[in-house]
VOKEGU-6236 format. One record per residue: x, y, z of N, C-alpha, C in turn. Coordinates in steps of 0.02 Angstrom, whole numbers, padded with zeros to 5 digits, always signed. Layout:
<bamis>
XYZXYZXYZ
...
</bamis>
This chain:
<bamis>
+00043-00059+00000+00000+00000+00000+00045+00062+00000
+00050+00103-00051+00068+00166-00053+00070+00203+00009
+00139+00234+00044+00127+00274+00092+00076+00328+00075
+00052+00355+00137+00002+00408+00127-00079+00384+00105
-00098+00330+00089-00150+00318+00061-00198+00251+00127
-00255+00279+00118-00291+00267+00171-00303+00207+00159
-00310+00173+00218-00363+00098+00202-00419+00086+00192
-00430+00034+00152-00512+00043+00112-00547+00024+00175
-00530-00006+00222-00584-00037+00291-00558+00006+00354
-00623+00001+00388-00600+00036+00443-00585-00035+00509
-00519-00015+00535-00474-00062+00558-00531-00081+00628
-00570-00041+00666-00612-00069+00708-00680-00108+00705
-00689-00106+00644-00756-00131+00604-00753-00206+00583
-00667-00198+00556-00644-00271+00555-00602-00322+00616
-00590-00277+00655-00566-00312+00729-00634-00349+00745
-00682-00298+00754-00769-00315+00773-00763-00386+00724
-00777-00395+00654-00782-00449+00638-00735-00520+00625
-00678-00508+00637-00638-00539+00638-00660-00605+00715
-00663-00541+00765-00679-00552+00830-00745-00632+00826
-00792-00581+00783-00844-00629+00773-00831-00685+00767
-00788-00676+00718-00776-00762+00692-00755-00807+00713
-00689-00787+00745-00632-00826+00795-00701-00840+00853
-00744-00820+00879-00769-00823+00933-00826-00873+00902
-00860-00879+00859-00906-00923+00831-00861-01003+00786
-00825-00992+00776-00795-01057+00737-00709-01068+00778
-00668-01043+00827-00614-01054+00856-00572-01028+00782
-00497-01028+00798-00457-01004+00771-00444-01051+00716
-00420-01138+00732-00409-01179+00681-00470-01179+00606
-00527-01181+00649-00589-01183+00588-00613-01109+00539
-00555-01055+00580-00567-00996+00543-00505-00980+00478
-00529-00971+00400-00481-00964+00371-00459-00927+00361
-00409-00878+00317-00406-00828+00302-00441-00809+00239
-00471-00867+00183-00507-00832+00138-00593-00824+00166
-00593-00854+00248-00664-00828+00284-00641-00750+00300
-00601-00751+00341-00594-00680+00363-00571-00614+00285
-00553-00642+00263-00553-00597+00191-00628-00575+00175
-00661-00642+00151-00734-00643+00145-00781-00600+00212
-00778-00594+00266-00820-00566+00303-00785-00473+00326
-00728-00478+00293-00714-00397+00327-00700-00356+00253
-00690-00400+00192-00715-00364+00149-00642-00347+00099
-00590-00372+00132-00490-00340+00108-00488-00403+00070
-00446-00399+00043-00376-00431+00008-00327-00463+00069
-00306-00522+00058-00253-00557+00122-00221-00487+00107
-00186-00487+00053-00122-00423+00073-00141-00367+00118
-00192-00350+00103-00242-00287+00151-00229-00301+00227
-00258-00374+00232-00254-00399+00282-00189-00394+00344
-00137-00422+00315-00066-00442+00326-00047-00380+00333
-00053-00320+00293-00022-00237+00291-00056-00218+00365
-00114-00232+00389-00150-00198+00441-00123-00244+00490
-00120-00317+00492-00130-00336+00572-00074-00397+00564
-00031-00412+00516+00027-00432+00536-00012-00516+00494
+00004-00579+00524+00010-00636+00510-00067-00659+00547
-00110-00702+00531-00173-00731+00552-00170-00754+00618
-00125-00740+00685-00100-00783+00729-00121-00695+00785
-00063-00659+00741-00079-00586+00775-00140-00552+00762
-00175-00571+00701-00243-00540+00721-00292-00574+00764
-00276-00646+00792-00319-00658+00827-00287-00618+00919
-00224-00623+00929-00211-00570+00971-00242-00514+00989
-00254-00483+00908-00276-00422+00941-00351-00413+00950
-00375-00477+00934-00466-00499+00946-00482-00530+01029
-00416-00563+01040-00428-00602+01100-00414-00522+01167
-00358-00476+01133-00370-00420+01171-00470-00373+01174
-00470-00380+01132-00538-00359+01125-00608-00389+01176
-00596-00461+01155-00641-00494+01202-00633-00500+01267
-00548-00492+01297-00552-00473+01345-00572-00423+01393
-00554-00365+01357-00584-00302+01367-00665-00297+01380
-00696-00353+01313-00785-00332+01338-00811-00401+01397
-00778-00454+01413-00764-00484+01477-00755-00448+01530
-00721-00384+01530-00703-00360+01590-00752-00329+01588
-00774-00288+01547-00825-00241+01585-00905-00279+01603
-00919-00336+01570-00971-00381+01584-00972-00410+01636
-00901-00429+01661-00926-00481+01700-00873-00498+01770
-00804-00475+01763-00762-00449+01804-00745-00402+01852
-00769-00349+01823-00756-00287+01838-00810-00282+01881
-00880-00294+01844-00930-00291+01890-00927-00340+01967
-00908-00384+01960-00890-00426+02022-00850-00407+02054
-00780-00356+02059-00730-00342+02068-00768-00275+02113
-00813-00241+02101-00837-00194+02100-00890-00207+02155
-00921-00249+02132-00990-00260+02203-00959-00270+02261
-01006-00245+02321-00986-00208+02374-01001-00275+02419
-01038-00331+02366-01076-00411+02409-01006-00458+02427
-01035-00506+02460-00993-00557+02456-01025-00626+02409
-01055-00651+02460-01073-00733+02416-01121-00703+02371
-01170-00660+02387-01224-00606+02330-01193-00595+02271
-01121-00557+02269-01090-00540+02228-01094-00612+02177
-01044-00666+02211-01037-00715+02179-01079-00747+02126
-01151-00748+02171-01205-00776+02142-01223-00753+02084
-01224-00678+02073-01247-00623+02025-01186-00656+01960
-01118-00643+01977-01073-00644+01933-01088-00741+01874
-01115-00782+01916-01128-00842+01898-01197-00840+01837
-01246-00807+01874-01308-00795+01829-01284-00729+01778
-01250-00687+01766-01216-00649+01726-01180-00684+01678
-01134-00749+01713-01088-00781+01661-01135-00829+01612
-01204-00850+01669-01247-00911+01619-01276-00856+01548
-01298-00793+01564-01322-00752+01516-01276-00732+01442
-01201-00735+01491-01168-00702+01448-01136-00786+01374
-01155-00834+01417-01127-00899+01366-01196-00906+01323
-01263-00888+01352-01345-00900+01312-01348-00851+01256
-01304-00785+01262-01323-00739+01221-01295-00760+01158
-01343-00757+01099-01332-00768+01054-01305-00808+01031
-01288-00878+01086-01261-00937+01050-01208-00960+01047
-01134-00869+01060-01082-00894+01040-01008-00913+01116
-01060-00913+01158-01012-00922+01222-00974-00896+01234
-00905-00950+01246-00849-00897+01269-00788-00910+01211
-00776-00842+01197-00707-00872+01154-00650-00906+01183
-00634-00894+01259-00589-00904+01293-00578-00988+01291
-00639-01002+01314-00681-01088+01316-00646-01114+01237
-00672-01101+01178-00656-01120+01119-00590-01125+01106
-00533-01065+01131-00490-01063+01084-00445-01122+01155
-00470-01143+01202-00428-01171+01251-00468-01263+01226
-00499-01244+01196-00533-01341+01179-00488-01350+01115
-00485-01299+01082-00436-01323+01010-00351-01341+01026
-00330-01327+01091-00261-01315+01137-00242-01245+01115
-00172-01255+01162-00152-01180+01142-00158-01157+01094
-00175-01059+01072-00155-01049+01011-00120-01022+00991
-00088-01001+00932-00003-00988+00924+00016-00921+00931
+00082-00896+00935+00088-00829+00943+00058-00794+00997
+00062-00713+01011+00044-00689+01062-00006-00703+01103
-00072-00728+01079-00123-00738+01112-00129-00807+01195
-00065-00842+01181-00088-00890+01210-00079-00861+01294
-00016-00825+01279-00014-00788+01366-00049-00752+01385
-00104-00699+01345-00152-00687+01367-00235-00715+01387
-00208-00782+01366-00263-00825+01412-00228-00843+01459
-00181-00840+01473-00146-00853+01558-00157-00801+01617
-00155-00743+01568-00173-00640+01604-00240-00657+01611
-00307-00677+01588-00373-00707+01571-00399-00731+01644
-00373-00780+01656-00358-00827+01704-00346-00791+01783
-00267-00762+01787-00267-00739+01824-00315-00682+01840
-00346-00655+01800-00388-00576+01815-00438-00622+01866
-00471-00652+01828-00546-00724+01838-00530-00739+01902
-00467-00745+01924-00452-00780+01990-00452-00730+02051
-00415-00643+02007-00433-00612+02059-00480-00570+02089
-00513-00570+02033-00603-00546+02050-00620-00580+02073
-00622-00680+02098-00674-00694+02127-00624-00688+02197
-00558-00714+02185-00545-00710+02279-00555-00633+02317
-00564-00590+02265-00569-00506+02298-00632-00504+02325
-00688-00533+02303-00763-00543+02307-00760-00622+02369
-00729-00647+02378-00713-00696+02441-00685-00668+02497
-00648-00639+02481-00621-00579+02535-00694-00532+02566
-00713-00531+02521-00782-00465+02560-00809-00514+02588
-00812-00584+02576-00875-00624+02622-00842-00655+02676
-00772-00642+02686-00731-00662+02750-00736-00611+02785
-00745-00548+02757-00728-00474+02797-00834-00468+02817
-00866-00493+02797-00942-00474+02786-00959-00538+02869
-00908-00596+02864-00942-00644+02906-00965-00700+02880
-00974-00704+02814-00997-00751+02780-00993-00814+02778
-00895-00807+02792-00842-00872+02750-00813-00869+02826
-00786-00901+02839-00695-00913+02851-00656-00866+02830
-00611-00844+02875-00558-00790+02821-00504-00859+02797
-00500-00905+02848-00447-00960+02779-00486-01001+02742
-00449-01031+02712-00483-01072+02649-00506-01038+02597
-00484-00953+02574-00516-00901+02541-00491-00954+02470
-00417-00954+02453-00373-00976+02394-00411-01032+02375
-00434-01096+02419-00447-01168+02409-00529-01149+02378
-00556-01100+02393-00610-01091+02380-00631-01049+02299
-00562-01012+02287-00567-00975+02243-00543-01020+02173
-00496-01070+02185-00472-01109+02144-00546-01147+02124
-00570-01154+02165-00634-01204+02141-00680-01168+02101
-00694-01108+02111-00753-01059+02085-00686-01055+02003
-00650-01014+01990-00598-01030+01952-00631-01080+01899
-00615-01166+01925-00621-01202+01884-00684-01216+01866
-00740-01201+01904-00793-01208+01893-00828-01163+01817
-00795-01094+01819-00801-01021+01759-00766-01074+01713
-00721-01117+01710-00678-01173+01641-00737-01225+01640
-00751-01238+01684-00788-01280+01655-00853-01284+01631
-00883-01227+01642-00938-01196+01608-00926-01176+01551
-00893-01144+01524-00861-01125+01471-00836-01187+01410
-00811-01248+01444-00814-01322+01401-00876-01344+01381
-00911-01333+01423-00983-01377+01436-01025-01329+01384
-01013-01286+01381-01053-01231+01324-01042-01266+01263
-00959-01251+01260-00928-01281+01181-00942-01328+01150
-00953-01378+01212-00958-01467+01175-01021-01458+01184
-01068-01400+01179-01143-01435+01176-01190-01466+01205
-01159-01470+01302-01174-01488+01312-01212-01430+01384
-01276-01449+01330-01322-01374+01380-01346-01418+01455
-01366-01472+01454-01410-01480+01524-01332-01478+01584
-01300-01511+01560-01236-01496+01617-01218-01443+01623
-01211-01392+01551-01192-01317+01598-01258-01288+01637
-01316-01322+01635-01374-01278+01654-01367-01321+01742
-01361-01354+01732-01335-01407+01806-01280-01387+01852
-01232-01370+01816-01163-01342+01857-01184-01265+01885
-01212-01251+01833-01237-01159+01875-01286-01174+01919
-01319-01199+01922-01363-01231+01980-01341-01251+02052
-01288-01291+02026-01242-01328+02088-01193-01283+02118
-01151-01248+02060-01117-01193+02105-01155-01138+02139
-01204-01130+02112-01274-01095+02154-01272-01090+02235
-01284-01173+02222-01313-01190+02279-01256-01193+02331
-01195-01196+02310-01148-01223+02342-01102-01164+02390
-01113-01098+02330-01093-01043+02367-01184-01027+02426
-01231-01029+02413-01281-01030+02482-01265-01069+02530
-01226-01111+02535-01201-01180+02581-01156-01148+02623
-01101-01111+02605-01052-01059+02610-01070-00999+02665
-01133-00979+02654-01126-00926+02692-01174-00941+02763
-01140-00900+02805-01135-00921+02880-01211-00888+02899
-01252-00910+02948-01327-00919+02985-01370-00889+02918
-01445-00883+02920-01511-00874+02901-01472-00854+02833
-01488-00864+02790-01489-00875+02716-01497-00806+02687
-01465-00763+02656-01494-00715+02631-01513-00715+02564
-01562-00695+02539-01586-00720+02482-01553-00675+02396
-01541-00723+02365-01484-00728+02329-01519-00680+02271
-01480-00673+02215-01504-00625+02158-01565-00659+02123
-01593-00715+02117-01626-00724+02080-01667-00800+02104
-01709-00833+02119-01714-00891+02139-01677-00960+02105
-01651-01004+02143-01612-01060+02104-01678-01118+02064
-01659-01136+02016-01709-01182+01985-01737-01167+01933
</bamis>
């Protein structure tokens, strides 16, 4: 491309759909003459803007992180609850895998195994954020009376794997078990919190 001369696409329009795709079909099942086809360039177009098919999913997996955080992290990170908090962030995450079908990209691009180039350490940064929004939100229910102040870590590792494994259970299709596991971790953080029950964001069942 000629210095000085503009690009025929606008570079956030195609992050947006790029995003789409990697997040509806994983990275292996996405090609580059799909992503040509849905953002509208030429590979060369392509390659001039965002480098090799490995780094534009980088800069998509930055993206989805970003609208993760403000959905569903941040907000937990943020509530002032303890096990409440928790509960909310669980029925938030079941909404956020129902909407429209396409779950989690995080879930997908970790069932295909690692994926190559920059992106894979930022599902490790992913991870850790996930881990410290919920032990920060375990902390308020040790400081609230709720919990135990020990066993915060043993507890957070579990909630942790529980957000992975909802996120599998989406991918492989398999709806009555993720609709089961949010149920159970439901119930499991109400089990958790100490005398008369306070009643949770939404009824379980």
């Amino acid at each position: 491309m000629p210095a000085g001369r503009p690009r025929a696409f606008d570079v956030d329009d195609a992050l947006d759909g790029a995003l789409d795709l990697f997040w509806r079909r994983g990275y292996r099942a996405t090609t580059t003459r799909d992503l040509e086809a849905r953002l509208g360039v030429t590979q060369s177009s392509l390659y001039q803007a965002f480098g090799s098919k490995s780094q534009l999913l980088d800069r998509a997996v930055d993206r989805y992180v970003a609208l993760v955080d403000r959905a569903l992290l941040r907000p937990l990170a943020d509530d002032p609850g303890g096990i409440a908090a928790l509960d909310r962030f669980f029925v938030r995450l079941r909404e956020w895998h129902a909407e429209d079908g396409r779950g989690c990209l995080i879930g997908r691009l970790l069932c295909e195994a690692p994926p190559p180039g920059p992106a894979a350490p930022r599902l490790e940064a992913y991870r850790v954020r996930l881990r410290a929004a919920i032990a920060t939100a375990l902390r308020r229910a040790a400081d609230l009376g709720e919990i135990p102040g020990e066993g915060v870590d043993r507890r957070a590792d579990l909630l942790v794997g529980t957000v992975l494994g909802l996120n599998l259970a989406h991918q492989g299709g398999l709806g009555e078990t993720h609709a089961a596991l949010v149920e159970a971790v439901r119930s499991e953080l109400a089990s958790w919190r100490h005398g008369a029950g306070e009643a949770l964001s939404e009824p379980l069942g």
